[in-house]
N, CA, C and O atoms as a Tinker XYZ file with bonds, in Angstrom:
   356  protein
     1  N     23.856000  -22.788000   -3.004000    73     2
     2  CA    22.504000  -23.058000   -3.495000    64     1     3
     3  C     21.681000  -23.675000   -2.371000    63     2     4     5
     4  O     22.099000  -24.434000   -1.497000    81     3
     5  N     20.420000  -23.216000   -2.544000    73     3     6
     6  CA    19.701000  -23.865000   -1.275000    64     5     7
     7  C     18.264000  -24.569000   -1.818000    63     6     8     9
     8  O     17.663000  -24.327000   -2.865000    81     7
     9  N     17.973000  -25.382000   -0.905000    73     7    10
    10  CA    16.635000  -26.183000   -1.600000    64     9    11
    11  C     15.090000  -25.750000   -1.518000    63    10    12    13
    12  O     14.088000  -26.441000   -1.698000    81    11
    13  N     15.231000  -24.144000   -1.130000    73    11    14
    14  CA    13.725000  -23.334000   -1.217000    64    13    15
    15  C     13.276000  -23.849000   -1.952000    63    14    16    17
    16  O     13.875000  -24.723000   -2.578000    81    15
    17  N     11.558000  -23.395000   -2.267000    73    15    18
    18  CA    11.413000  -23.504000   -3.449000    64    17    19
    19  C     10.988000  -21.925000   -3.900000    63    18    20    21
    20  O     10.670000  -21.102000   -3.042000    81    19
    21  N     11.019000  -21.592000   -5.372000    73    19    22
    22  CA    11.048000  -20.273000   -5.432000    64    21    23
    23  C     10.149000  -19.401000   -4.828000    63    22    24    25
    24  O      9.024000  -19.822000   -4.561000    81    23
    25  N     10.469000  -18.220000   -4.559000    73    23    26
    26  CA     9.474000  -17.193000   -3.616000    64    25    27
    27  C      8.184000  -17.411000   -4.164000    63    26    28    29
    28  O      7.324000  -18.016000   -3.524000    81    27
    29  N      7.960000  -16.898000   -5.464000    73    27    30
    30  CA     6.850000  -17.104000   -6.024000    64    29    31
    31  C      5.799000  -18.412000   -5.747000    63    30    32    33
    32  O      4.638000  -18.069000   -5.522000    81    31
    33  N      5.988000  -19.411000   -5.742000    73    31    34
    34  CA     5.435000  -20.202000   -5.729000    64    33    35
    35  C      5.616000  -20.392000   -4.139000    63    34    36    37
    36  O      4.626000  -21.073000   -3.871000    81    35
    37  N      6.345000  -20.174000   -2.861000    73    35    38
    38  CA     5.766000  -20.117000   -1.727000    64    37    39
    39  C      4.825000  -19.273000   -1.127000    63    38    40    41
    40  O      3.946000  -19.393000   -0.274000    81    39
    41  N      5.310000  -18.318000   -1.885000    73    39    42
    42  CA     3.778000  -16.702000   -1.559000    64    41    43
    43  C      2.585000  -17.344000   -2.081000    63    42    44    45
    44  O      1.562000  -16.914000   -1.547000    81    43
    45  N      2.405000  -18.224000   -2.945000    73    43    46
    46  CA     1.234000  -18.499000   -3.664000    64    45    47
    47  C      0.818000  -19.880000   -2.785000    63    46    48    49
    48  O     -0.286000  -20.346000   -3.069000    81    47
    49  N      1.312000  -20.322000   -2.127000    73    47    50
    50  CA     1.098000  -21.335000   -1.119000    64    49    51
    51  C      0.416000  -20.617000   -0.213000    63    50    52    53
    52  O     -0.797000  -20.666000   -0.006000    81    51
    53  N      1.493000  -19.718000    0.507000    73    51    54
    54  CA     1.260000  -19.595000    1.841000    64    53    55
    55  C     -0.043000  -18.295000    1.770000    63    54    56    57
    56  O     -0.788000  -18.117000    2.734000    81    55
    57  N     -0.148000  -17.475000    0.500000    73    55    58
    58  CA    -0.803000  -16.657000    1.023000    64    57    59
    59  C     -2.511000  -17.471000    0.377000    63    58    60    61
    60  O     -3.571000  -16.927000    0.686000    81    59
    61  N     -2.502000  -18.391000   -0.244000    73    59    62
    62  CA    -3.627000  -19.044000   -0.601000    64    61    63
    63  C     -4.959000  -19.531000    0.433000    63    62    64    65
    64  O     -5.069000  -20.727000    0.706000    81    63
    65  N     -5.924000  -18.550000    0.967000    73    63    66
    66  CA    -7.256000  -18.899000    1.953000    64    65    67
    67  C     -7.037000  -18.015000    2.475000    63    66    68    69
    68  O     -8.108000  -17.908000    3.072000    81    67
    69  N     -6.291000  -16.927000    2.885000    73    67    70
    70  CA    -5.776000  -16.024000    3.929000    64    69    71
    71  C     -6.535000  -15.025000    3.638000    63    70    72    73
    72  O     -6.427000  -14.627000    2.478000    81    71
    73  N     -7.549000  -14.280000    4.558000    73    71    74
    74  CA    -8.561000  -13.463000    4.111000    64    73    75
    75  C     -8.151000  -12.089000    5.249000    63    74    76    77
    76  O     -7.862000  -12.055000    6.445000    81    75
    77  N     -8.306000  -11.016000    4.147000    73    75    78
    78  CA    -7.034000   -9.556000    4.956000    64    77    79
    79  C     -8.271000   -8.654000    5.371000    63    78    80    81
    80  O     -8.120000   -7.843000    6.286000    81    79
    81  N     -9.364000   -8.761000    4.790000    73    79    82
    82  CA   -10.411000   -7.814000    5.315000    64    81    83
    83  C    -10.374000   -6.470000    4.258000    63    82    84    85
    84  O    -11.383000   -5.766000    4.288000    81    83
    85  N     -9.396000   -6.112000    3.426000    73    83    86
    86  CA    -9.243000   -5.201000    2.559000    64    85    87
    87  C     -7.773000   -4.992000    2.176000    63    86    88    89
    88  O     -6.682000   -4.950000    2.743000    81    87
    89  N     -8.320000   -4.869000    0.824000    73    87    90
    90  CA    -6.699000   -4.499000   -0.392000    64    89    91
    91  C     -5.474000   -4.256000    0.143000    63    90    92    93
    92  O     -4.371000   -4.678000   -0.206000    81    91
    93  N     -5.880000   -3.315000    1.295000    73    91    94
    94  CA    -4.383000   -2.458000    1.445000    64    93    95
    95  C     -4.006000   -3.225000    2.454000    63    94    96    97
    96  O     -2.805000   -3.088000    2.688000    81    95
    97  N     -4.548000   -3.979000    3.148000    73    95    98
    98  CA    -4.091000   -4.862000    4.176000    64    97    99
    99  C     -2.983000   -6.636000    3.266000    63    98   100   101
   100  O     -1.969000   -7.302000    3.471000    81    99
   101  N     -3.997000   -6.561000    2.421000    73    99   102
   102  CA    -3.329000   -7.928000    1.297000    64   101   103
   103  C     -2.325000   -7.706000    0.913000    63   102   104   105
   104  O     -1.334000   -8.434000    0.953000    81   103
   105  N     -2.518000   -5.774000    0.113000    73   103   106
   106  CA    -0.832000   -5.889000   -0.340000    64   105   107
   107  C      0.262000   -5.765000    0.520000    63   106   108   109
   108  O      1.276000   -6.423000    0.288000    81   107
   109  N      0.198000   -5.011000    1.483000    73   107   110
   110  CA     0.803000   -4.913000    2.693000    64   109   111
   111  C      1.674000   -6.793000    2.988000    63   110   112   113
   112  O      2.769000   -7.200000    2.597000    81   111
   113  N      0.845000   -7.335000    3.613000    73   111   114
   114  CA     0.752000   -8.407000    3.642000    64   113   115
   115  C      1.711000   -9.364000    2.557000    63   114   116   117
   116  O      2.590000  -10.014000    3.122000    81   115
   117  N      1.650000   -9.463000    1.524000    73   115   118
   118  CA     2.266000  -10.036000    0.243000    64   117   119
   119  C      3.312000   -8.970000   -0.178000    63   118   120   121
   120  O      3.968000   -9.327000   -1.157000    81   119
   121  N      3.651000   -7.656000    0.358000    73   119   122
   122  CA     4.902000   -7.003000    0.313000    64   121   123
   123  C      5.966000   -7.898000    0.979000    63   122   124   125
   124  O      6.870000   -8.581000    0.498000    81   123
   125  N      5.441000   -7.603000    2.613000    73   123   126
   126  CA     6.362000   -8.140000    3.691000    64   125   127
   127  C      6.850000   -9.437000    3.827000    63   126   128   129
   128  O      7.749000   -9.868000    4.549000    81   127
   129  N      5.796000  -10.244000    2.664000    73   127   130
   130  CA     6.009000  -11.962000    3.195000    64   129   131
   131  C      7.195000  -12.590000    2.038000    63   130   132   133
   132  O      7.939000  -13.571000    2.056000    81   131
   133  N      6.917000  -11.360000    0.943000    73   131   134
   134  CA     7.688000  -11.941000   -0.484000    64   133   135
   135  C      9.351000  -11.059000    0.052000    63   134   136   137
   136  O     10.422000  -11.665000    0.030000    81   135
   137  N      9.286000  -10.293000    0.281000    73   135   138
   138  CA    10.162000  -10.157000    1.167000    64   137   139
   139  C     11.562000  -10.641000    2.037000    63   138   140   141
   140  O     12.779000  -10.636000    1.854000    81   139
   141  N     10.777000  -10.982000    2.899000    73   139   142
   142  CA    10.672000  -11.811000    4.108000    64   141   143
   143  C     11.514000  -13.204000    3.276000    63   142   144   145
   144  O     12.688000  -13.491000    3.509000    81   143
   145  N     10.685000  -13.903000    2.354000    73   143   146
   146  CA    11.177000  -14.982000    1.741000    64   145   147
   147  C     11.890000  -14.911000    0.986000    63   146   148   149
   148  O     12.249000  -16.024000    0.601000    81   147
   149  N     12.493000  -13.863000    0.351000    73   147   150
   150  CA    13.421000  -13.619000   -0.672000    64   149   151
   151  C     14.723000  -13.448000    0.083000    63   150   152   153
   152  O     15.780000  -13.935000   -0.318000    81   151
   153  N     14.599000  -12.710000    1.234000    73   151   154
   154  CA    15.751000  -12.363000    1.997000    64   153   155
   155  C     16.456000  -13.882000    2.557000    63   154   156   157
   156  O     17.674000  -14.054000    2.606000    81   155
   157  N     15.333000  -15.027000    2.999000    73   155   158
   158  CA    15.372000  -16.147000    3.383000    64   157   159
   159  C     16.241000  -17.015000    2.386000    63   158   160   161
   160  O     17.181000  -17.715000    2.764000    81   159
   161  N     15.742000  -16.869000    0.802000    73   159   162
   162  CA    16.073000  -17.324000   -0.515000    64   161   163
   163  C     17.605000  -17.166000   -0.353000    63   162   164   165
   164  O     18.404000  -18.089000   -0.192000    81   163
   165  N     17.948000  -15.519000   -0.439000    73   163   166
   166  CA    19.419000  -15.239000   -0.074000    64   165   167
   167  C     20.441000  -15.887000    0.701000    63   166   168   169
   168  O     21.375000  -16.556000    0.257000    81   167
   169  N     20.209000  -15.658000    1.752000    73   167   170
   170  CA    20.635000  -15.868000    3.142000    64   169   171
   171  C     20.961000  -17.700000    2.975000    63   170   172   173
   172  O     21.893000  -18.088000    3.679000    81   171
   173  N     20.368000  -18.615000    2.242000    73   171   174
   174  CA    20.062000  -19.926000    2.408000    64   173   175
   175  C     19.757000  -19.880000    4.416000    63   174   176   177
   176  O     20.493000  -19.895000    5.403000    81   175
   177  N     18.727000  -19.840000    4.248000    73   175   178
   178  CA    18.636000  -19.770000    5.733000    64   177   179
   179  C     16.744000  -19.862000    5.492000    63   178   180   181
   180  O     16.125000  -19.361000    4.553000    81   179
   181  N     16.171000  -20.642000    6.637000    73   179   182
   182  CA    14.964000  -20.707000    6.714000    64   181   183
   183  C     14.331000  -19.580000    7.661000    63   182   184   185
   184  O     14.942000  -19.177000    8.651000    81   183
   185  N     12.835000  -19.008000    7.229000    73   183   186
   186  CA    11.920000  -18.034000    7.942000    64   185   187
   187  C     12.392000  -18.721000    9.330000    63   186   188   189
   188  O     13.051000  -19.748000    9.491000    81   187
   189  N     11.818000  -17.785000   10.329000    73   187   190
   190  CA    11.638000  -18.555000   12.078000    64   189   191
   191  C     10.287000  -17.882000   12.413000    63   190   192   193
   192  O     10.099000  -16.706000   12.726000    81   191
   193  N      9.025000  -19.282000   12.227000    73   191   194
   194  CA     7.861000  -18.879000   12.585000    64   193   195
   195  C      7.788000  -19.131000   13.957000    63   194   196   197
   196  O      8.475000  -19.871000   14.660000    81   195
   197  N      6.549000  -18.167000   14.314000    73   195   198
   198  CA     6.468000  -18.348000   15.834000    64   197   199
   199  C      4.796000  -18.111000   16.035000    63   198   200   201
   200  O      4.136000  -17.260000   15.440000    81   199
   201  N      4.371000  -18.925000   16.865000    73   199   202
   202  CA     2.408000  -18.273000   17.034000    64   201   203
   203  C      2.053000  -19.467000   18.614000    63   202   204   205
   204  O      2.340000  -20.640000   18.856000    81   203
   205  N      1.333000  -18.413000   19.349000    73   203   206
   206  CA     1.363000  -18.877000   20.326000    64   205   207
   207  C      0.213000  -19.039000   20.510000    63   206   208   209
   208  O     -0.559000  -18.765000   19.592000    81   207
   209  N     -0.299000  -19.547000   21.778000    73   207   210
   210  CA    -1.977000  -19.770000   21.973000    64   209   211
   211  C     -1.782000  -19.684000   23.233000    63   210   212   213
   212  O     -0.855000  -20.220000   23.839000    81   211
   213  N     -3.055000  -18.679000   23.927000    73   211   214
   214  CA    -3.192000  -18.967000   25.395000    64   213   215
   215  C     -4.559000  -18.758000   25.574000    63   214   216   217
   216  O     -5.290000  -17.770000   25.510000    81   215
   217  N     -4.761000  -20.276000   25.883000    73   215   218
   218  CA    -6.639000  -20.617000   25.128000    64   217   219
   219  C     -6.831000  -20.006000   26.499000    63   218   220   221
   220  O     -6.005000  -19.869000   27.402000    81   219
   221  N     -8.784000  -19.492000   26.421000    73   219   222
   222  CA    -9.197000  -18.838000   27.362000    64   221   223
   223  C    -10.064000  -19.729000   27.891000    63   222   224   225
   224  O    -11.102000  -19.389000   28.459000    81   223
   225  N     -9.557000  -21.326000   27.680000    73   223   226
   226  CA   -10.572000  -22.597000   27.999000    64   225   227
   227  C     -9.396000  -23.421000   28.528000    63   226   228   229
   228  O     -8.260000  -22.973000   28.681000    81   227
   229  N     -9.757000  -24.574000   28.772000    73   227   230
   230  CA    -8.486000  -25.627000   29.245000    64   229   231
   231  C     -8.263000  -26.477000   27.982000    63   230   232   233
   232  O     -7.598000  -27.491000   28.194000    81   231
   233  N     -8.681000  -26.283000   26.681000    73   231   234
   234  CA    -8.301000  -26.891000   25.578000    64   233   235
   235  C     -8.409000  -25.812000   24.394000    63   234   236   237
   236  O     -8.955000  -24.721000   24.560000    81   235
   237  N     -8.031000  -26.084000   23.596000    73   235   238
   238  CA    -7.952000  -25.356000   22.013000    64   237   239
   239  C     -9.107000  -25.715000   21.496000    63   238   240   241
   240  O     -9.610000  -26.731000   21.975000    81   239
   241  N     -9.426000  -25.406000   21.018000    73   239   242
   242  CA   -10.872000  -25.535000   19.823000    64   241   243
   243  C    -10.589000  -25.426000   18.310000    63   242   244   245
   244  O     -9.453000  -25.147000   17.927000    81   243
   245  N    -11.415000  -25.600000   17.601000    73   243   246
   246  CA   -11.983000  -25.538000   16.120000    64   245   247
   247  C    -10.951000  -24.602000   15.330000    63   246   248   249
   248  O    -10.111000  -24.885000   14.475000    81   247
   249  N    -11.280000  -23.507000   15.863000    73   247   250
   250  CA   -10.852000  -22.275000   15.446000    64   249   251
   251  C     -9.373000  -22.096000   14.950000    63   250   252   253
   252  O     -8.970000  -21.557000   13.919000    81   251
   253  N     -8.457000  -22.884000   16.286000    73   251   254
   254  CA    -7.163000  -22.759000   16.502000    64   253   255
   255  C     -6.701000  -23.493000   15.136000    63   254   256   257
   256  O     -5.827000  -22.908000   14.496000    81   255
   257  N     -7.145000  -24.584000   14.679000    73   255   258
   258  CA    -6.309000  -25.120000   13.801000    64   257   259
   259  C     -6.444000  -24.194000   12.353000    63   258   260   261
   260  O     -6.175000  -24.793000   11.312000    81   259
   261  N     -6.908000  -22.559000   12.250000    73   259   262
   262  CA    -6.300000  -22.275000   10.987000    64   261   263
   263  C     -4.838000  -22.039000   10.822000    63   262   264   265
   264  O     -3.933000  -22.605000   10.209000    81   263
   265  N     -4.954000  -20.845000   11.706000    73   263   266
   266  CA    -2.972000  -20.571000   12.029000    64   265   267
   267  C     -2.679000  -22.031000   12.493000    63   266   268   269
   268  O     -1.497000  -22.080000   12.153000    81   267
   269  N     -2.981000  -23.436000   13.116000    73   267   270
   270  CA    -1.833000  -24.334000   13.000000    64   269   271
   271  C     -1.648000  -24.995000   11.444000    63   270   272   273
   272  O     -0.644000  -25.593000   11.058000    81   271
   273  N     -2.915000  -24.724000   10.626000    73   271   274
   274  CA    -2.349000  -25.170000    9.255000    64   273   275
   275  C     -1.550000  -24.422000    8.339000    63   274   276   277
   276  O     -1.139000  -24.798000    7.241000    81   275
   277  N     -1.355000  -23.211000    8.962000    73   275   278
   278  CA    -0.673000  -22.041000    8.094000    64   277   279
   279  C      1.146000  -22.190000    8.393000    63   278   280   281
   280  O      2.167000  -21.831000    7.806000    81   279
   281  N      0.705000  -23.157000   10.028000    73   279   282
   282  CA     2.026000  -23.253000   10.358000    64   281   283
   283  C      2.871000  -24.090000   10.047000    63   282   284   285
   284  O      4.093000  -24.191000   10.155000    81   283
   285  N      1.767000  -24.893000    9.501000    73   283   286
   286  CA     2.271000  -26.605000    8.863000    64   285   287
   287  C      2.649000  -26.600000    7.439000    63   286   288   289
   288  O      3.167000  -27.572000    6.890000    81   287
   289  N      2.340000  -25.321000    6.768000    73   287   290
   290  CA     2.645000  -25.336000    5.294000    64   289   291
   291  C      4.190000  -24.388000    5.281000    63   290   292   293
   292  O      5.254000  -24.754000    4.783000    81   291
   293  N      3.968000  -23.393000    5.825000    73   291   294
   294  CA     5.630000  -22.878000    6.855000    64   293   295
   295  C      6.941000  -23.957000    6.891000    63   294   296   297
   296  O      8.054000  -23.825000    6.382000    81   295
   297  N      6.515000  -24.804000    7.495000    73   295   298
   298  CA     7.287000  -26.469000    7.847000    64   297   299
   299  C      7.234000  -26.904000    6.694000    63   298   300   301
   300  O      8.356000  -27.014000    6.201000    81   299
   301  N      6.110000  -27.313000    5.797000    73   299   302
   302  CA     6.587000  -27.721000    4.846000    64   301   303
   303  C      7.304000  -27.213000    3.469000    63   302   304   305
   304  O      7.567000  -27.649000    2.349000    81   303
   305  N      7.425000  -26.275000    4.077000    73   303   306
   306  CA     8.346000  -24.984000    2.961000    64   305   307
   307  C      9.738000  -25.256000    3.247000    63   306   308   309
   308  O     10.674000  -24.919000    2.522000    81   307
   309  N      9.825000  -25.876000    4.330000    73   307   310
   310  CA    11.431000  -25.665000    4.762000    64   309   311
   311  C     11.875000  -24.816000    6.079000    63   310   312   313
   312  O     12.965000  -24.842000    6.649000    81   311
   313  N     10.700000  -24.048000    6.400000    73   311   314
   314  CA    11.207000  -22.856000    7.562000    64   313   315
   315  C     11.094000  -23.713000    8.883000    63   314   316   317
   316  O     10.754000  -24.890000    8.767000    81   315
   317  N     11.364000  -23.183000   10.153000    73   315   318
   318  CA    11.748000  -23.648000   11.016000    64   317   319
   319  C     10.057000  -22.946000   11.938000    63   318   320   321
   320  O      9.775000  -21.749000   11.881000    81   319
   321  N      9.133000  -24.025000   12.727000    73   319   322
   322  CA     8.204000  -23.502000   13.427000    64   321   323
   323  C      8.429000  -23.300000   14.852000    63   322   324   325
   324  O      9.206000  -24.091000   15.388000    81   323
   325  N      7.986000  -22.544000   15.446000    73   323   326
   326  CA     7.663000  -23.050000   17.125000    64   325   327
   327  C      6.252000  -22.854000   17.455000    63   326   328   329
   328  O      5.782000  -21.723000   17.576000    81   327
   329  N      5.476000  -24.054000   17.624000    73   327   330
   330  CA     4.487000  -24.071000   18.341000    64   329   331
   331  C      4.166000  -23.927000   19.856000    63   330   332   333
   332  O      4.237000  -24.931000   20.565000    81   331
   333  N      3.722000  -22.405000   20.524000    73   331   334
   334  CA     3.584000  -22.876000   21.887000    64   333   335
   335  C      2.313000  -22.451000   22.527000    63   334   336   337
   336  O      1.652000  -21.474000   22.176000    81   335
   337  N      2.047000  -23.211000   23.428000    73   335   338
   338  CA     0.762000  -23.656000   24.642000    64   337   339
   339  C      0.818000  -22.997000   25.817000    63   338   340   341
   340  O      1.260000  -23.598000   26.797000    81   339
   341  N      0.445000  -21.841000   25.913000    73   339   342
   342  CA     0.217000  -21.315000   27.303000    64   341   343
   343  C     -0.635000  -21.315000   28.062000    63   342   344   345
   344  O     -1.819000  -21.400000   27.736000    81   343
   345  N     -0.209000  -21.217000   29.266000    73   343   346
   346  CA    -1.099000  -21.664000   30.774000    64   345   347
   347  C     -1.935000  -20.492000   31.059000    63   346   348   349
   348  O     -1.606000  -20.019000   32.147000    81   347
   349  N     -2.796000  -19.906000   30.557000    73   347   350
   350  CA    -3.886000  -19.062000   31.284000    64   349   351
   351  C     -3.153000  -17.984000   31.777000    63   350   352   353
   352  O     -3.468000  -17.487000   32.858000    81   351
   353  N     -2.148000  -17.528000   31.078000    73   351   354
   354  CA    -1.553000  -16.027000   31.725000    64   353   355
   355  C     -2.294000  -15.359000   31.593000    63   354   356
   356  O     -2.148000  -14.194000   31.964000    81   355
């Protein structure tokens, strides 16, 4: 037994503000993630998020913190994040 909490109610977390631009992109989207978390559910094993930034400034801005709050509700689900900061490649 593992201490997820049920798929349902993490899809309804995580996919809550997330704007797809159109239907077929949403369901798409909420296919792969319920998915994704069910297989996780199984497995007792946490997602492995990953999102990188390679600001085109010498700092992050405004913008950046949606995906870092998407990444923070990820974490607080239980899954495992990596946040990383790249140098102007």
């Amino acid at each position: 037994m593992n201490s997820f909490r049920p798929v349902e109610e993490q899809l309804a977390i995580l996919m809550r503000g997330v704007e797809f631009g159109d239907e077929i992109t949403r369901v798409n989207m909420e296919t792969e993630l319920r998915q994704r978390l069910g297989e996780s559910m199984r497995e007792g094993r946490p997602l492995r998020i990953y999102c990188g930034f390679d600001a085109t400034a010498s700092d992050l801005h405004l913008g950046h913190t949606v995906p870092m709050r998407k990444l923070r509700q990820f974490q607080e689900l239980g899954h495992e994040v990596t946040f990383l900061i790249g140098r102007f490649t």
